[in-house]
C-alpha positions in Angstrom: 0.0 0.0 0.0 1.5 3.7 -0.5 2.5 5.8 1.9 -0.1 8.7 0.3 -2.6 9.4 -2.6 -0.5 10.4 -5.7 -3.1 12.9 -6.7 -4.2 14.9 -3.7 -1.4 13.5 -1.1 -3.6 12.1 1.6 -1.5 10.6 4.2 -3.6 6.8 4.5 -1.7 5.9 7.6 -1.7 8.5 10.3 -0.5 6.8 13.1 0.7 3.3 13.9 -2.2 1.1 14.6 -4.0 3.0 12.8 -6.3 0.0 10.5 -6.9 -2.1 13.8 -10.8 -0.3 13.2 -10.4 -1.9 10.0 -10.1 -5.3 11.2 -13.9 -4.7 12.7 -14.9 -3.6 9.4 -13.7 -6.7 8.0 -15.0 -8.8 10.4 -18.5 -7.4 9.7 -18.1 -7.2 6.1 -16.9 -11.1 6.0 -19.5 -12.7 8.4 -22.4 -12.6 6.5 -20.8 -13.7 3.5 -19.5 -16.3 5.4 -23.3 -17.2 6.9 -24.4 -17.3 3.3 -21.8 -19.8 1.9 -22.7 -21.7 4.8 -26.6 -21.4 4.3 -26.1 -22.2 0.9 -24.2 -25.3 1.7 -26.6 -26.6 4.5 -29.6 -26.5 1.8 -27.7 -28.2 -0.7 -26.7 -30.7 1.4 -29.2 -30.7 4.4 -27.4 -34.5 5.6 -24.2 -32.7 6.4 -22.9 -32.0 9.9 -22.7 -28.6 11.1 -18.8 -29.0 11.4 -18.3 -30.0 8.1 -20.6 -27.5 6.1 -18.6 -25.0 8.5 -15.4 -26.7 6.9 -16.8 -26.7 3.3 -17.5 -23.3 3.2 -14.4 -22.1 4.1 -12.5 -22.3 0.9 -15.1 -20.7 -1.2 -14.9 -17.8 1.4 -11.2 -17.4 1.5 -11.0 -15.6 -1.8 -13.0 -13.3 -0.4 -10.7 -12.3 2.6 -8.5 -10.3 1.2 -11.0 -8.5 -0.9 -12.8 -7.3 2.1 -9.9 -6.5 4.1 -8.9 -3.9 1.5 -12.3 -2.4 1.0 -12.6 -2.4 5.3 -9.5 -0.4 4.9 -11.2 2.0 2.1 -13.8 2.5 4.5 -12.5 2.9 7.7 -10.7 5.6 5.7 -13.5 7.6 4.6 -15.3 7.5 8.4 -12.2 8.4 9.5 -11.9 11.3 7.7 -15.7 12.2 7.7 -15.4 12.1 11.6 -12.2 14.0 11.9 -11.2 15.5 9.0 -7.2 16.7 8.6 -6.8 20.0 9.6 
């Protein structure tokens, strides 16, 4: 990731620690599209045990992951700077 924007030179990380909010993000963005590989699985294959439609869901969710984890960082970005705007 750069250090800034290369057309209006926003600095994207201010501080150290500064994406852990956008580890929540992710975490919010991911679950439900975790919950509907896993709802999908479980009526396709209604016989299954709950830890295996659990496991079988997980690689056709982990293509996702780092999808979501750059959008979370997008938009932790904008609330950041819609809450507290650079001076």
């Amino acid at each position: 990731m750069r250090e800034s924007c290369p057309v209006c030179g926003y600095r994207f990380e201010r501080e150290p620690g500064y994406f852990v909010g956008a580890m929540y993000l992710s975490y919010a963005l991911a679950v439900p599209i975790y919950a509907a590989f896993v709802l999908l699985i479980e009526a396709l294959r209604p016989a299954m045990s709950s830890s295996l439609v659990l496991l079988a869901a997980l690689p056709f969710f982990l293509p996702f992951a780092p999808i979501l984890y750059r959008y979370s960082r997008i938009l932790w970005m904008h609330l950041d700077r819609t809450l507290d705007p650079p001076a």
